[in-house]
C-alpha angles and dihedrals in degrees: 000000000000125000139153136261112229136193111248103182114307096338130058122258129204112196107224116222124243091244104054085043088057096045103046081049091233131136144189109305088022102147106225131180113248114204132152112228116189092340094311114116105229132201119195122181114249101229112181109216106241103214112201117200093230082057093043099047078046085080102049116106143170080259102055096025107116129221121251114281127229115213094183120250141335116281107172135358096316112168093218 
């Protein structure tokens, strides 16, 4: 698909169509990374990881699980 680039005050703008929005699953708002690659501007979509504590302890095992760890005696009104 062709399409033109326009001037939108002192920067360039690029409309993207309804149907590469809809297929690179972005919006309006959307943050996105801008880079240029071999002289291709690319946009990547920013997406942020979302860690959830079940996925995470997934990965704990015999083999990566620490030993406690002393962090000498009690100074003030500490609970533990």
């Amino acid at each position: 698909m062709q399409t033109t680039i326009r001037k939108w005050g002192n920067s360039l703008a690029v409309r993207i169509p309804k149907a590469f929005v809809k297929e690179a699953h972005v919006a309006c708002g959307t943050p996105v990374d801008l880079s240029v690659d071999d002289g291709k501007i690319v946009i990547d979509p920013h997406t942020k990881s979302e860690y959830r504590l079940e996925d995470l302890l997934k990965g704990v095992t015999k083999r990566n699980l620490h030993a406690e760890v002393a962090t000498g005696v009690v100074v003030g009104r500490e609970a533990w």
